[in-house]
C-alpha positions in Angstrom: -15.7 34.6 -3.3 -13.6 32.0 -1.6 -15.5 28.7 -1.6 -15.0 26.3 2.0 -13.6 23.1 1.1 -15.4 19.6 1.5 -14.5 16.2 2.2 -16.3 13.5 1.4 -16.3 10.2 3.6 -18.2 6.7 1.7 -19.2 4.1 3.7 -18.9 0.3 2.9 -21.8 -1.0 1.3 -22.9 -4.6 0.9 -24.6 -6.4 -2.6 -27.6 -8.7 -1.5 -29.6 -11.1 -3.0 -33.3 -10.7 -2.3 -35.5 -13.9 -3.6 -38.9 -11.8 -3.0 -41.4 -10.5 -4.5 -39.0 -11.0 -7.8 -35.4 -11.9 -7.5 -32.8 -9.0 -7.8 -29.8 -8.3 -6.4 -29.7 -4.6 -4.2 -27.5 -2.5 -1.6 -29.7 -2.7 1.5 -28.0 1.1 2.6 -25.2 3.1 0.9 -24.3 6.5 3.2 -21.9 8.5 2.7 -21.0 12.0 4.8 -20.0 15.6 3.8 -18.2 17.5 5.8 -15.9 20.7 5.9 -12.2 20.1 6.3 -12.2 21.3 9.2 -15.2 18.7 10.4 -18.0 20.7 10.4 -21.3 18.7 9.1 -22.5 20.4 5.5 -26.4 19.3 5.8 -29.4 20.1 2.9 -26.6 18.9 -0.1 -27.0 16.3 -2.3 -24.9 13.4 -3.0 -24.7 11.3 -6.0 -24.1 7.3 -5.6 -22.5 5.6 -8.8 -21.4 2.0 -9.3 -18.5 2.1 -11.8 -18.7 -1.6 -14.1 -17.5 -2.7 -17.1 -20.4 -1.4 -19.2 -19.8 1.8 -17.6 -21.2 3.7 -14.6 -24.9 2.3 -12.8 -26.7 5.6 -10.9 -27.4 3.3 -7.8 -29.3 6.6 -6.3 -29.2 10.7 -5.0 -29.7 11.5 -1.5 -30.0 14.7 0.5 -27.6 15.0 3.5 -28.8 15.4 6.9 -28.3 17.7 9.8 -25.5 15.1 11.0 -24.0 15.8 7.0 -24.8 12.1 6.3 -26.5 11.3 2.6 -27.9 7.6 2.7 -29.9 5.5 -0.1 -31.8 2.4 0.8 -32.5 -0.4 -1.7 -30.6 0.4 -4.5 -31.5 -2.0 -7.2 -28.0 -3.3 -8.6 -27.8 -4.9 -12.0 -26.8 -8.4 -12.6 -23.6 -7.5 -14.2 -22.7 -4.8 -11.6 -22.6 -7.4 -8.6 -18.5 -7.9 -9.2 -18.2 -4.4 -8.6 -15.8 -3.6 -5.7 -16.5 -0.2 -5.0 -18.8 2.4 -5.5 -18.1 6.3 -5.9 -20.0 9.4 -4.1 -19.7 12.5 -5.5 -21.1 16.2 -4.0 -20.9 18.4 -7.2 -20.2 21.3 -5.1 -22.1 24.7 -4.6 -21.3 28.2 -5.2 -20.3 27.9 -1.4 -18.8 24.4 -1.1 -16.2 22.7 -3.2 -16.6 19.5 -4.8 -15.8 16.6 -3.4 -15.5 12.7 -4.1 -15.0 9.1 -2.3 -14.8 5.5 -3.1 -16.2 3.4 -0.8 -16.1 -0.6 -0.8 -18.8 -2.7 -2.2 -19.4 -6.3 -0.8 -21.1 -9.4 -3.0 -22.5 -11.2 -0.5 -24.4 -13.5 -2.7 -26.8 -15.0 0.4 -30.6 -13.8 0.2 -31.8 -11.9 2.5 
């Protein structure tokens, strides 16, 4: 069985600093969108956010796409030493009917609070 092929389009993301109820620096929304290569939006799929740092790879969250194709997380914690980072990955591990697929997508420090 021939499986359709996927494309994967991240979105830039932005590193805040939030002062309440604790301090801790987060990624207010991170989105990314699955689609067939030939455009068509691949909904009910999960997508796999990662922060890639020094100390090696930060799960920053998993989200479900929607009808629209679009997987978004809200309020990703980020550790301390991940706020350099300057990019994030999402992956779709692919399905017995979809092929993988993978993007980078930038990540902002923007060292402010919120």
């Amino acid at each position: 069985m021939n499986r359709t092929p996927t494309k994967l389009t991240a979105q830039p993301g932005t590193i805040r600093l939030r002062l309440t109820p604790l301090p801790e620096f987060y990624i207010p929304t991170l989105s990314a969108t699955l689609t067939t290569t030939s455009g068509m939006p691949v909904a009910g799929q999960p997508v796999t956010f990662t922060a890639t740092t020094l100390f090696g790879p930060v799960n920053l969250g998993t989200a479900v796409t929607d009808a629209n194709g679009t997987a978004t997380i809200h309020n990703a914690v980020v550790p301390v030493f991940a706020i350099a980072t300057p990019f994030y990955t999402a992956t779709f591990p692919g399905t017995s009917c979809y092929t993988a697929a993978t993007d980078h997508g930038i990540l902002l420090f923007i060292p402010l609070p919120s």
